[in-house]
N, C-alpha and C positions, 0 to 999 in steps of 0.2 A: 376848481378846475378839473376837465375830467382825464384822468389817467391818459396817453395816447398809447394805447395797446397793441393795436391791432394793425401789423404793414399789411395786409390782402383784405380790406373790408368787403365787406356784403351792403349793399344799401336794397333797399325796396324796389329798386328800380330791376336790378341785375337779376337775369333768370339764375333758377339754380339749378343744378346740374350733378349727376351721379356718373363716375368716371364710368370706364366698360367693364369694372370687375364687380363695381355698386358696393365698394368699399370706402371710399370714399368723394366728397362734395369738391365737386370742381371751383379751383380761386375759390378757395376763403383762408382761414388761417391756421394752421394744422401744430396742435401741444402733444406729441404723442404721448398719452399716459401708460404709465406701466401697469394699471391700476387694471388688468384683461387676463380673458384667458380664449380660450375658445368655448365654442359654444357643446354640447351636450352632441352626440352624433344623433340624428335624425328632429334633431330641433327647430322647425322653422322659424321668421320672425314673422307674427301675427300680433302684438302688442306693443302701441307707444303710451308712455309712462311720458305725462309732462309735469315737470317738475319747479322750486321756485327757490333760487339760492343768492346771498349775500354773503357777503365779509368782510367785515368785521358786518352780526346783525343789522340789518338796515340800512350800510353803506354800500354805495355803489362804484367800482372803478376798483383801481390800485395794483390788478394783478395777483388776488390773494387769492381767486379760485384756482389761475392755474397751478399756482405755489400748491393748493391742496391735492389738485389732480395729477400731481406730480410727485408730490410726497416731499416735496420741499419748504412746505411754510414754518416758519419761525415761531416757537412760540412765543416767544419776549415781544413778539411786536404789538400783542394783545391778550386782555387776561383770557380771551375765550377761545383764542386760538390752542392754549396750553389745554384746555378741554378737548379741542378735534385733532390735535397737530400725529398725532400717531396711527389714525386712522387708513387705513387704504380704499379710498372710493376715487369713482372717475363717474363720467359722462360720454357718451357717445357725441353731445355737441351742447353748446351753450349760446345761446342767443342773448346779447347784452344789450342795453338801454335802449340802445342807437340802433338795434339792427343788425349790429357784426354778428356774423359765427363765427366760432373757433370749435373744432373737432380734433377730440381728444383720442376718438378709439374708432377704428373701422367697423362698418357694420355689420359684416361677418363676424366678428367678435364678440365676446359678453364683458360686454361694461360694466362694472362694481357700482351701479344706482341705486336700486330698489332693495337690496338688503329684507331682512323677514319680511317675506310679501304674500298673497296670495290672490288669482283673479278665476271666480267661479270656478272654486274648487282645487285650481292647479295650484301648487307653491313656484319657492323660487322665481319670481318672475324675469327673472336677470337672465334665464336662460333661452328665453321666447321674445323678450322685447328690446326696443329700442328706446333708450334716454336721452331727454334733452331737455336739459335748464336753462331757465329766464332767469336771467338777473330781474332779482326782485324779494320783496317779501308781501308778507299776509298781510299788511294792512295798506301796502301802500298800490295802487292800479299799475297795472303793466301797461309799458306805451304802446303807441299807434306803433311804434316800428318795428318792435314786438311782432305783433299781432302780425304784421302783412310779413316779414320773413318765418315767421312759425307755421302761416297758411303756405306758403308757398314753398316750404319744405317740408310739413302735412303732407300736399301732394304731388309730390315726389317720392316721398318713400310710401305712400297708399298705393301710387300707380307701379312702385317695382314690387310692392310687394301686399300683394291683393289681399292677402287674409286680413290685414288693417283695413277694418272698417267703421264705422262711424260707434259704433259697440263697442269696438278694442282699440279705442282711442280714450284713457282714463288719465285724471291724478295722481300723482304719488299716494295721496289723501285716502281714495280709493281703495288701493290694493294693500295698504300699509295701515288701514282706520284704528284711530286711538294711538298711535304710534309717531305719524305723518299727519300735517294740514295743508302740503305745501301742493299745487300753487296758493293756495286759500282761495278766501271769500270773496278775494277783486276782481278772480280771474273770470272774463267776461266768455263762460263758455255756449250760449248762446251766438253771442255776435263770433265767434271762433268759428262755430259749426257752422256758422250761414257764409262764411266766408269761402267753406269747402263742397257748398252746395248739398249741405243737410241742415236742411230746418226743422 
């Protein structure tokens, strides 16, 4: 049965919406992580980083990413959790099975995502882009619900923030190679790009 997480869902249907400061996504469901800082002074955002996370590997549901992005997870509740549980990472938002978001960090902010990164030359990439993870992993396909709330907040944050373009739209995988696979090999970035009217 799956977890019931989320009291403000996001379904496919519902447009999405950037408050007046484009901090953050209007109705959805907001985990503030401590897991921020500010961004670098003269740092724009021109980079999304999409990413692909579970917890426990492979499972879906439960509550364990926000317990991570929060600095709250337990480690007795799994032996791999006692591997990550000391960690300080977050997300700017998380797109789960179904479709919900949950945004953890405003986008003026620098989200603790991409960690040793680099994208054509620049390091740090935490300090120019925006992160947002699927619930999911590498071997298993990300759903249909996925895909239509990740396009339709694609374009939303391309249209507040022009320098995202179909170029500086990457993987984790990418900017992290040999280190990172995630989203992996399912994520259908093809049918993604034709979604945002780049083919």
């Amino acid at each position: 049965m799956r977890a019931q997480l989320h009291d403000c869902p996001v379904n496919s249907m519902q447009q999405i919406e950037l408050d007046p400061m484009a901090e953050w996504l209007l109705g959805v469901r907001k985990v503030p992580s401590p897991n921020q800082d500010d961004r670098p002074a003269g740092s724009a955002i021109e980079l999304l980083v999409i990413h692909g996370i579970s917890l426990p590997p492979g499972q879906f549901g439960g509550g364990y990413i926000d317990a991570l992005f929060t600095n709250s997870l337990q480690p007795e509740l799994h032996p791999y959790f006692r591997e990550i549980a000391g960690r300080k990472v977050s997300a700017h938002v998380l797109i789960d099975r179904m479709g919900e978001i949950t945004q953890y960090v405003p986008f003026h902010r620098r989200a603790w995502h991409a960690g040793v990164s680099a994208f054509r030359g620049r390091t740090c990439c935490n300090d120019f882009s925006i992160g947002v993870e699927l619930e999911g992993c590498d071997d298993q396909p990300y759903t249909d619900f996925q895909y239509t709330t990740l396009a339709g907040l694609s374009r939303v944050l391309c249209a507040q923030w022009p320098l995202i373009t179909k170029e500086n739209i990457v993987g984790h995988c990418h900017i992290a190679p040999g280190r990172k696979t995630d989203p992996g090999p399912t994520f259908d970035w093809p049918g993604y790009f034709r979604t945002l009217g780049h083919d």
